[in-house]
C-alpha positions as CSV (number, residue, x, y, z in Angstrom):
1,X,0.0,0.0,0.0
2,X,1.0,3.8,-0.5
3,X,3.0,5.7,2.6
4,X,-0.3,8.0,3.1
5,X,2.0,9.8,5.5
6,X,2.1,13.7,5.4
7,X,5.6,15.4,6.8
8,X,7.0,18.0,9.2
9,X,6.7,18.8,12.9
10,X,3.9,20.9,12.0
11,X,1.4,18.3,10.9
12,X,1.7,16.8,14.1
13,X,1.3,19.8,16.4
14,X,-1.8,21.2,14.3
15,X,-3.2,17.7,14.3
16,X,-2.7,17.3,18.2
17,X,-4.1,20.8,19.0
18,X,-7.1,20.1,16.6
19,X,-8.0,16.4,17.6
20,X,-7.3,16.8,21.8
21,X,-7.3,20.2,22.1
22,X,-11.3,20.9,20.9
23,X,-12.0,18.3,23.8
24,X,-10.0,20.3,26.5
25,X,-7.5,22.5,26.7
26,X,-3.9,21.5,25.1
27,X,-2.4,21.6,28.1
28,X,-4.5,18.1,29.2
29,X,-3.0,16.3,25.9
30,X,-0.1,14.5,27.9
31,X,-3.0,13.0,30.6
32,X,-5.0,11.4,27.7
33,X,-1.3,10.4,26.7
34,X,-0.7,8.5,30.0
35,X,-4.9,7.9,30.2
36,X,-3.9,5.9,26.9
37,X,-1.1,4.0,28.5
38,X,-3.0,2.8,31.7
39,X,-5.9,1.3,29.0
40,X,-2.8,-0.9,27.2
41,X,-1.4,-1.7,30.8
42,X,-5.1,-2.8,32.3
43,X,-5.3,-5.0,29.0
44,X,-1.8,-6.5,29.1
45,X,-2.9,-7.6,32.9
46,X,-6.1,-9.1,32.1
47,X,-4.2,-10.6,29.2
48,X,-6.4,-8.9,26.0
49,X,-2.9,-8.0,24.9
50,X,0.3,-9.5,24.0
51,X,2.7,-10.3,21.3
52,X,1.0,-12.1,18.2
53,X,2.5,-13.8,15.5
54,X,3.0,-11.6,12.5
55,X,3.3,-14.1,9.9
56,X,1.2,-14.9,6.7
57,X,-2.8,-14.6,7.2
58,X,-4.4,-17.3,7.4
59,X,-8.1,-17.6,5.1
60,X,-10.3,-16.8,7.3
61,X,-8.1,-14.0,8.5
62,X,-7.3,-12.3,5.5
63,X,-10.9,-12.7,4.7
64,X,-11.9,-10.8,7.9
65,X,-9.6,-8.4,7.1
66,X,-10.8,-7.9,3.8
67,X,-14.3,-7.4,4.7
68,X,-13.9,-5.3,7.4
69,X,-10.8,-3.1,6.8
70,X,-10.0,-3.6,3.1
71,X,-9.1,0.3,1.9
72,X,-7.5,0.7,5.2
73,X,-5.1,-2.3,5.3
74,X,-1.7,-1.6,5.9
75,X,-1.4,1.7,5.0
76,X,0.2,4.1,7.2
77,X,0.3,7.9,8.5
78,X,1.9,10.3,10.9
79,X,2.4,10.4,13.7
80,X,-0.3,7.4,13.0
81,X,-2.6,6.8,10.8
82,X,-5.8,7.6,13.4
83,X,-4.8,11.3,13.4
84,X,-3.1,11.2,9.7
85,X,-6.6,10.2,8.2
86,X,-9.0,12.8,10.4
87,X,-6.4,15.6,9.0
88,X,-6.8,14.5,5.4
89,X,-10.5,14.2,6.1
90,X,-10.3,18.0,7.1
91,X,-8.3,19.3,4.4
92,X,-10.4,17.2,1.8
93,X,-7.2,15.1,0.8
94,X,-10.0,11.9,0.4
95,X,-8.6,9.8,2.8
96,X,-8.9,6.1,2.9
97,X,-12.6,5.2,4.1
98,X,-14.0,2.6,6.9
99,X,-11.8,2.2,10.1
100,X,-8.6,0.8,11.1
101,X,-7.9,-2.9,12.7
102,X,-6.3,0.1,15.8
103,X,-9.3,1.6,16.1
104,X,-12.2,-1.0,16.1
105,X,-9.1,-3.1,19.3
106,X,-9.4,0.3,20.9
107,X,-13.0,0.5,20.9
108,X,-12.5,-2.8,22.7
109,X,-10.0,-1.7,25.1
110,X,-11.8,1.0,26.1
111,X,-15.1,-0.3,26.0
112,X,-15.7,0.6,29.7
113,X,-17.2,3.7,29.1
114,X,-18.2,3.7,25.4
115,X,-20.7,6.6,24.3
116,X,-20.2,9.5,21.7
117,X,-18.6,12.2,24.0
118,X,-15.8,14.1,22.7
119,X,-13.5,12.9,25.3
120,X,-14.1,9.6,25.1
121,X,-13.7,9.3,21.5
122,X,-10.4,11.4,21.8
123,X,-9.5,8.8,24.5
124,X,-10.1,5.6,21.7
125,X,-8.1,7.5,19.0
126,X,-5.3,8.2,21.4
127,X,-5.2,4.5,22.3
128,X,-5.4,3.2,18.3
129,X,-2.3,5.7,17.5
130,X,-0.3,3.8,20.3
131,X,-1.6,0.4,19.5
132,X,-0.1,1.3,16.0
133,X,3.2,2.2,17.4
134,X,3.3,-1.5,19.1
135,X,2.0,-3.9,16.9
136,X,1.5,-4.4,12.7
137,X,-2.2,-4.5,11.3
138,X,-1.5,-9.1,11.3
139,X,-0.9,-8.1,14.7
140,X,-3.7,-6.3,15.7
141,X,-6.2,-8.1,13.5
142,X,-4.9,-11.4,15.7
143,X,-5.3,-9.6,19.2
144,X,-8.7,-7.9,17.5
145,X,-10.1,-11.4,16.8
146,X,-9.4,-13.5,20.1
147,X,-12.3,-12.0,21.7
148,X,-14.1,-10.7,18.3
149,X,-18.4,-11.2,19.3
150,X,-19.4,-14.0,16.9
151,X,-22.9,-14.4,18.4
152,X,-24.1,-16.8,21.1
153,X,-21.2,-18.8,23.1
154,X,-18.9,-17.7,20.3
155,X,-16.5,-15.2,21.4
156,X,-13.1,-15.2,19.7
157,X,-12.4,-16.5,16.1
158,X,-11.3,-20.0,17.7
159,X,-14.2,-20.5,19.8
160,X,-16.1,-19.6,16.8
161,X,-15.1,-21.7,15.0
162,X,-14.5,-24.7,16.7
163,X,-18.3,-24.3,18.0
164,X,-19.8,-23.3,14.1
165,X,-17.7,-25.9,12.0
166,X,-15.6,-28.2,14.6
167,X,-12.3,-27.5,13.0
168,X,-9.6,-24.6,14.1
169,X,-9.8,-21.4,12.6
170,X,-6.7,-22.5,10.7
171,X,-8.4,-25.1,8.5
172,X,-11.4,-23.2,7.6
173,X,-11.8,-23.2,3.6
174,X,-13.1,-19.7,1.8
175,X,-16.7,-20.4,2.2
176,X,-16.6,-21.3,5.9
177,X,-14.2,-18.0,6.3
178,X,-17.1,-15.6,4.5
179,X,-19.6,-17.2,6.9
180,X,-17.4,-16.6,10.2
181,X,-17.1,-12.7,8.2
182,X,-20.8,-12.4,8.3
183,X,-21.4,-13.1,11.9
184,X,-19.3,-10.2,12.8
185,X,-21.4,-7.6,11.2
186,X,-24.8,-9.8,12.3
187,X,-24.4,-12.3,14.8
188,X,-27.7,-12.9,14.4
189,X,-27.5,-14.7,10.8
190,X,-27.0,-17.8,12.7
191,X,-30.7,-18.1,13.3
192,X,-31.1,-17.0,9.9
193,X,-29.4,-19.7,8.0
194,X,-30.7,-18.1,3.9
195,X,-29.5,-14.7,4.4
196,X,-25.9,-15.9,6.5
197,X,-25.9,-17.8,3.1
198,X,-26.1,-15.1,0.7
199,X,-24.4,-12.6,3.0
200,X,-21.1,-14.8,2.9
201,X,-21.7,-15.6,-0.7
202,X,-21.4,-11.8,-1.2
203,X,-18.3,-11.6,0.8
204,X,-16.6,-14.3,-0.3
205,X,-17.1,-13.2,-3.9
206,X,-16.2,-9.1,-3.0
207,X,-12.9,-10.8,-1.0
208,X,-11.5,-13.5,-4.2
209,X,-11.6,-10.0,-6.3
210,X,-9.0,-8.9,-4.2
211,X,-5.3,-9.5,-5.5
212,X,-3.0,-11.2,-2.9
């Protein structure tokens, strides 16, 4: 993928006194800093984060990964690309859309207190720019995915599919991949066996158009 980075001290002061300091004032940016910090710390304890393998995808994961974060996939910004994409956003540079494999773990991590207030949602982005400076998107799709909601008694791709197809994520073909894809926009599709059918049809078909 392109370098989407832009360049220069200045990009990264205007785009830290934009982003943090319309939620409070700039002097407050280093304690969403450390805030940021204590969320990777409480989730290395409780063991929601470590160091993944950052090897080749497996199917199911690159299909995941395709479905959910296809135009974001590793690309990268400055200082990361959380704040790097909400400044070309501003400036109407067209910036890649959906969101990042940082973003949708940080929602995770910080899913204590999730709602739309400006400080919490400066909190999540703060926490997706470090996740970025620790970990590659294989990385963070892997930590993403061992407690992604797959519906009912199915929470993390392995549970999911052990329980769904009695096999290890690893040995899931394409179709059975697309399926596990489906659930995680409607967990409910599992009581709905003809549209989880044509759903991961769809997505299966959208992910084999994309070159390796």
């Amino acid at each position: 993928m392109d370098n989407l980075a832009p360049c220069g001290p200045v990009f990264i002061f205007v785009v830290i006194i934009v982003l943090i300091g319309l939620a409070v004032p700039a002097t407050f940016a280093v304690r969403f800093w450390m805030d940021g910090q204590s969320v990777l710390a409480r989730a290395e304890q409780s063991g929601a984060l470590w160091t993944p393998r950052s090897n080749r995808l497996t199917t199911v994961e690159r299909t995941i990964a395709m479905d959910q974060f296809r135009d974001t996939w590793l690309t990268h910004g400055a200082p990361c690309r959380t704040f790097a994409f909400m400044w070309f956003d501003i400036t109407d540079q067209n910036p890649p859309q959906g969101i990042t494999v940082s973003q949708k773990l940080a929602t995770d991590l910080a899913s204590e207190r999730q709602d739309s207030s400006i400080r919490w949602q400066v909190r999540r982005l703060v926490v997706a720019c470090q996740l970025e400076q620790r970990y590659n998107d294989r990385q963070l799709l892997r930590l993403w995915l061992a407690h992604a909601y797959f519906g009912r008694d199915a929470e993390g791709v392995e549970a999911a599919s052990q329980i769904i197809f009695d096999k290890p994520s690893a040995a899931l073909n394409a179709e059975e991949s697309a399926r596990l894809a489906a659930l995680l926009r409607g967990p409910g599709l599992r009581t709905r066996p003809e549209d989880w059918a044509l759903r991961a049809q769809a997505i299966q078909a959208r992910v084999a158009a994309i070159p390796h």
